[in-house]
C-alpha positions as CSV (number, residue, x, y, z in Angstrom):
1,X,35.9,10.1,11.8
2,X,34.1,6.5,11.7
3,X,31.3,5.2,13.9
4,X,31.1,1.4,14.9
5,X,27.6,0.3,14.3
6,X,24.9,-1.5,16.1
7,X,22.0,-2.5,13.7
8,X,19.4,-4.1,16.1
9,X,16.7,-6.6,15.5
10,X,14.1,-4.1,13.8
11,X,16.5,-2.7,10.8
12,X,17.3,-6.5,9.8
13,X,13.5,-6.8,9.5
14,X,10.6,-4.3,9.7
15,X,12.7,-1.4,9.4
16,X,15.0,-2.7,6.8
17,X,14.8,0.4,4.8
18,X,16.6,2.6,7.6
19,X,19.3,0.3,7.6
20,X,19.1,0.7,3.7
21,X,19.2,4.1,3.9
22,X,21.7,4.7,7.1
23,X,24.1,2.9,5.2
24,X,23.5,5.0,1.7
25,X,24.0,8.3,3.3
26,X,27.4,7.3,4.9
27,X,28.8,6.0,2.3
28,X,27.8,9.3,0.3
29,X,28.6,11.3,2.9
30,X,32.3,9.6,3.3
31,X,31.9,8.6,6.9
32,X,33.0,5.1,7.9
33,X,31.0,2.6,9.7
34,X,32.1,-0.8,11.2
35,X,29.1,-3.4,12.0
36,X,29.2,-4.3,15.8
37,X,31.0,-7.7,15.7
38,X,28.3,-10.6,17.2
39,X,26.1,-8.3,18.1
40,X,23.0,-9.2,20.3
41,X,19.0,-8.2,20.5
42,X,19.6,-5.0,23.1
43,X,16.8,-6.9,25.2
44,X,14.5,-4.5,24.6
45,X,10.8,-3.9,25.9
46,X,9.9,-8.1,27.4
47,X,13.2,-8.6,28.8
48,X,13.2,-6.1,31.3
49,X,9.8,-7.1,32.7
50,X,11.3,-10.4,33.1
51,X,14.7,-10.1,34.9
52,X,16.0,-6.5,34.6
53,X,19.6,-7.1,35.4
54,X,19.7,-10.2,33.1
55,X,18.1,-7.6,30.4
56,X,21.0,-5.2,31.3
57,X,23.5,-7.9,30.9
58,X,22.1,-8.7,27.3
59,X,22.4,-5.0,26.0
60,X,25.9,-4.7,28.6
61,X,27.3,-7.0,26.1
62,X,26.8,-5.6,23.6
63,X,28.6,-2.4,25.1
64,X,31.5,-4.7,26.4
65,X,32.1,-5.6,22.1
66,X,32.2,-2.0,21.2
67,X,35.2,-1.4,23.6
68,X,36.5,-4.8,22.6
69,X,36.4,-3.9,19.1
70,X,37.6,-0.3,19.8
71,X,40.7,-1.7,21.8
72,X,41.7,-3.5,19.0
73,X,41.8,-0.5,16.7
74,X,38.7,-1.5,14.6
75,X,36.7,2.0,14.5
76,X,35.9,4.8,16.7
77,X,35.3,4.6,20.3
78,X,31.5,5.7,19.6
79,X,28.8,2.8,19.2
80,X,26.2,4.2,16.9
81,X,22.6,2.7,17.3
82,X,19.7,4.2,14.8
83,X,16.6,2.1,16.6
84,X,14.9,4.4,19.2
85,X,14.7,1.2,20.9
86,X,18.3,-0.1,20.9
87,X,19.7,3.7,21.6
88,X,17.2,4.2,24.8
89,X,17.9,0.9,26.2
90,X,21.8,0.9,25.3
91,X,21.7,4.4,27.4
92,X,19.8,3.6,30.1
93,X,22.1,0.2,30.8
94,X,24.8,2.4,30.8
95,X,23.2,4.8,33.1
96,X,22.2,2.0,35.6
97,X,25.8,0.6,35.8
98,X,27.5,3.6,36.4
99,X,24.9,5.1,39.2
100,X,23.6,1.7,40.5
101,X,26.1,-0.3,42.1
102,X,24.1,-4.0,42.7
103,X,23.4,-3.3,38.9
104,X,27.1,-2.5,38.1
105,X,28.3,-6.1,40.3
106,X,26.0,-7.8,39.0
107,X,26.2,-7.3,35.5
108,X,30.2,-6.9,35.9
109,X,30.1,-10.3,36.8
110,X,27.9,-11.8,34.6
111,X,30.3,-10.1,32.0
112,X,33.1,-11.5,33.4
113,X,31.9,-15.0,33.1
114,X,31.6,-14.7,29.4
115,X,35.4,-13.0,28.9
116,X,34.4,-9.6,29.0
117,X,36.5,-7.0,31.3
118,X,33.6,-3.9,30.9
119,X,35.1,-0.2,31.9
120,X,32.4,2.0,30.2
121,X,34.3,3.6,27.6
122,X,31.8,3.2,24.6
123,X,29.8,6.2,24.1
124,X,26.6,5.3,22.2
125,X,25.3,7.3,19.7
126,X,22.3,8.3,17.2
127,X,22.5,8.9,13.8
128,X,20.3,12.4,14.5
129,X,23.3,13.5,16.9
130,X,26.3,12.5,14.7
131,X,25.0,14.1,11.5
132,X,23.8,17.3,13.1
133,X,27.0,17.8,15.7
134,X,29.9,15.5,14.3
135,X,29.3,15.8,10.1
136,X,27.8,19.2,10.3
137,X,25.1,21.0,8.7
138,X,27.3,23.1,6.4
139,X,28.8,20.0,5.3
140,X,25.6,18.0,4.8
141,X,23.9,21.3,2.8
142,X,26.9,21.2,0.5
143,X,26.8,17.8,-0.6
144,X,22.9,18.5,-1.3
145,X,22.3,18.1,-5.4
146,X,18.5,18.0,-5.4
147,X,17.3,20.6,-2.9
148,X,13.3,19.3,-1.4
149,X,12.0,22.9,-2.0
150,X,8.1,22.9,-2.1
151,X,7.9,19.9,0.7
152,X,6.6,20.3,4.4
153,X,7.8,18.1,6.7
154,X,6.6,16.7,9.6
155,X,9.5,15.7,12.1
156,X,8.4,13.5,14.2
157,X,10.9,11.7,17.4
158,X,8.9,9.6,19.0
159,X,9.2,9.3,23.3
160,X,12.5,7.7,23.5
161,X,15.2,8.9,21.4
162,X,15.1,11.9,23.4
163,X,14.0,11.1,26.8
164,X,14.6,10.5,29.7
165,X,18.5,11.4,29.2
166,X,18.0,14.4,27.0
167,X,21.6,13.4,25.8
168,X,21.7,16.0,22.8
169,X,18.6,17.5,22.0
170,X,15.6,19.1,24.3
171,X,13.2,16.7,25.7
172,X,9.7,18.1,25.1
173,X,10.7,19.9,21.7
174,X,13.7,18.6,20.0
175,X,14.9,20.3,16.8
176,X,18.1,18.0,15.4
177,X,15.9,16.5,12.5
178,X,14.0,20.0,11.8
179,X,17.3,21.4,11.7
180,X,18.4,18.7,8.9
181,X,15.4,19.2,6.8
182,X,15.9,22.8,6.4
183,X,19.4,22.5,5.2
184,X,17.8,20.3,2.8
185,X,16.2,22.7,1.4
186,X,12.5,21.7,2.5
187,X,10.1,23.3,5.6
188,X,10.3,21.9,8.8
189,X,6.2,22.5,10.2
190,X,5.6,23.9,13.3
191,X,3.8,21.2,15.6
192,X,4.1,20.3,19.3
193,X,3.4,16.5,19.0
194,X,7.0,16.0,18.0
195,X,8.0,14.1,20.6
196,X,4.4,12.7,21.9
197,X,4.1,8.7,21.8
198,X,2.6,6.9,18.9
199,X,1.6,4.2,21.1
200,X,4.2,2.2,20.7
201,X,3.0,-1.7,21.1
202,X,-0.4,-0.7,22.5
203,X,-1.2,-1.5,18.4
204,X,-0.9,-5.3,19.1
205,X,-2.1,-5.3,22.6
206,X,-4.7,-2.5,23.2
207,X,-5.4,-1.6,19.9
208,X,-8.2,1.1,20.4
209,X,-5.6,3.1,22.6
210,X,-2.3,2.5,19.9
211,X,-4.8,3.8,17.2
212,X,-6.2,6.7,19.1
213,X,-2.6,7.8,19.6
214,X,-1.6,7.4,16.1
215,X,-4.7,9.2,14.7
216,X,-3.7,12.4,16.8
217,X,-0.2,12.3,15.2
218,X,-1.5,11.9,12.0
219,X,-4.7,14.4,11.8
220,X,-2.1,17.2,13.8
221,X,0.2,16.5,11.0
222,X,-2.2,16.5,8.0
223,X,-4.1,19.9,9.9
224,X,-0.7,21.5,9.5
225,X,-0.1,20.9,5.7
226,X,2.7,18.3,5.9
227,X,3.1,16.7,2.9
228,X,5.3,13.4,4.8
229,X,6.3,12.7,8.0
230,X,10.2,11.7,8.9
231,X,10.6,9.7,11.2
232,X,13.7,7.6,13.3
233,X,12.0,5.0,15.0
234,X,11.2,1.9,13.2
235,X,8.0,1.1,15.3
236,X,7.0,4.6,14.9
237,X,7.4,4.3,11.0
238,X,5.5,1.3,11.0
239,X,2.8,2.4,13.3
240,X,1.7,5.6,11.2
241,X,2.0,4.2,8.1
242,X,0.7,0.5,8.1
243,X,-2.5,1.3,10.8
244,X,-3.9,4.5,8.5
245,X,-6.0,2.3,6.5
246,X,-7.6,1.0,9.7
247,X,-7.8,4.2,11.4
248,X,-9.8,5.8,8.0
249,X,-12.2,2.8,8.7
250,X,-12.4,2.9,12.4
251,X,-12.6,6.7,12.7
252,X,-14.3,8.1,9.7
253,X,-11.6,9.8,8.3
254,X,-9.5,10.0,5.0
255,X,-5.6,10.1,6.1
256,X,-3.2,9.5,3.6
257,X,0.3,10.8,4.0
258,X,3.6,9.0,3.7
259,X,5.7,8.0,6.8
260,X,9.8,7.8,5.7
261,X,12.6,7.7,7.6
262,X,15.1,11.1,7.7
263,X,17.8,9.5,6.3
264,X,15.3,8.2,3.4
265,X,14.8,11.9,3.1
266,X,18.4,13.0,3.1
267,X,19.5,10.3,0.6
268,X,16.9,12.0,-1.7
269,X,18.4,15.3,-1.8
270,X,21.9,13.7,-1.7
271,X,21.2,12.4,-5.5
272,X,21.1,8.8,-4.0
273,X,18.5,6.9,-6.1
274,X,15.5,6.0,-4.7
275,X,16.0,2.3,-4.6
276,X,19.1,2.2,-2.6
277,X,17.3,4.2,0.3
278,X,14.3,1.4,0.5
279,X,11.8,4.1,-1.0
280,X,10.0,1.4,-2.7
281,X,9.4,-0.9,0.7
282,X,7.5,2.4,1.7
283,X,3.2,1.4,1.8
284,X,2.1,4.6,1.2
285,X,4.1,5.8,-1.9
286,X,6.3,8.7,-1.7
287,X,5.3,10.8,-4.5
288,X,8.2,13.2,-5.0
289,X,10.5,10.8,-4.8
290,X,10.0,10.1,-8.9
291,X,10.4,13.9,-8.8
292,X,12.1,14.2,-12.9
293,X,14.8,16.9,-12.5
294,X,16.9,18.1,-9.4
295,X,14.8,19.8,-7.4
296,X,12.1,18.3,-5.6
297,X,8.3,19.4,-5.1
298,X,5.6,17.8,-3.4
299,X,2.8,16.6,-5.5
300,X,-1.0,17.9,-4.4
């Protein structure tokens, strides 16, 4: 069982420690992974709303390398993309060229012209998917050495990994990560803004509305006794935890919970040490992670 892997532009920069910690957990976990070969920005969010079949062609090229590479007997056939971003958009091209057929000529061709003979074989992936349905839950809850007893979590998707294709969880209330966190040993909460939008770029555009949005998350979150919340969307991540301090001022309140990603999480109870996840490129510090000892408990 290996995956090849597409990192994307946002876990080479902002989200650097989901890359950090993607890559800890497979090696730990014994599950190979190949780096996409030349891999290209997915053409995510402006690229579409300036030429959407040149902005399928960017992320089609990226697809068109995964079967290269998997022709060649590199890695698996699967393409595995951990950006919410890079997985929605790497879906949704593939959608359009198989149901839309100017999309599919044009996009074939523009292929063509750069050496690329695309059939559609890659199946893309995300990391939520392949853990829960490839690696297993049994498998992942015996390789657990510090079980996260005494911590609520907070599992929060974000719009896209999920929808519109609803590819292998439920839309509206997905349970893949809550799933994880239990065999963890830890307390998924019960809360139905799982899947609602933080906002997304609305924080460097319309700010009032991106902070409105992420102050719902947050205060739901917080009302519910969640002592973190996991995420697996770098622009989620970065939207609840770097805007609290503004929302506090803006608002009136006092939020002050840590935002990680779930694979942050599940390197912790893996015995993978902190620094090797990114813990430490966290803003808001994530107390049990200095836990002494091999079980984990959230501090008050």
């Amino acid at each position: 069982m290996s995956y090849l892997y597409f990192p994307g532009c946002s876990l080479r920069s902002t989200g650097r420690p989901y890359e950090e910690s993607i890559l800890a957990v497979f090696r730990k976990l014994d599950i190979p992974l190949t780096e996409l070969d030349d891999w290209n920005c997915c053409g995510a969010t402006a690229y579409v709303s300036i030429d959407e079949n040149k902005a399928f062609t960017l992320a089609a090229r990226n697809l068109a390398l995964a079967e290269r590479m998997h022709s060649n007997g590199n890695a698996g056939e699967d393409l595995m993309a951990p950006c919410s971003a890079c997985y929605l958009v790497l879906e949704k091209t593939q959608h359009y060229i198989k149901t839309d057929e100017g999309v599919k000529r044009d996009v074939t061709a523009a292929l063509q012209r750069g050496g690329f003979d695309y059939k559609g074989t890659t199946k893309v992936r995300h990391p939520l998917d392949i853990l829960v349905n490839d690696i297993g839950l049994e498998r992942i809850a015996k390789a657990v050495v510090r079980p996260m007893k005494g911590i609520n979590v907070a599992c929060y998707y974000g719009c896209q990994v999920v929808r519109p294709f609803e590819t292998f969880d439920h839309a509206a209330y997905p349970t893949t990560m809550d799933r994880l966190v239990t065999a963890l040993g830890a307390r998924a909460i019960d809360w139905p803004m799982k899947a609602r939008c933080c906002g997304g770029s609305l924080t460097g555009t319309i700010q009032e509305a991106g902070l409105r949005l992420n102050r719902a998350l947050l205060l739901e979150a917080t009302k519910r006794g969640a002592n973190v919340i996991l995420t697996c969307c770098p622009l989620c991540q970065h939207n609840l935890e770097c805007y609290q301090k503004r929302i506090n001022r803006r608002f009136g309140e006092s939020i002050n919970i840590p935002v990680a990603y779930f694979t942050q999480f599940i390197g912790l109870a893996l015995g993978i040490p902190p620094k090797e996840l990114g813990i430490q490129r966290l803003f808001i510090p994530l107390k049990f992670a200095e836990t002494p000892g091999k079980e984990a408990h959230a501090h008050a």
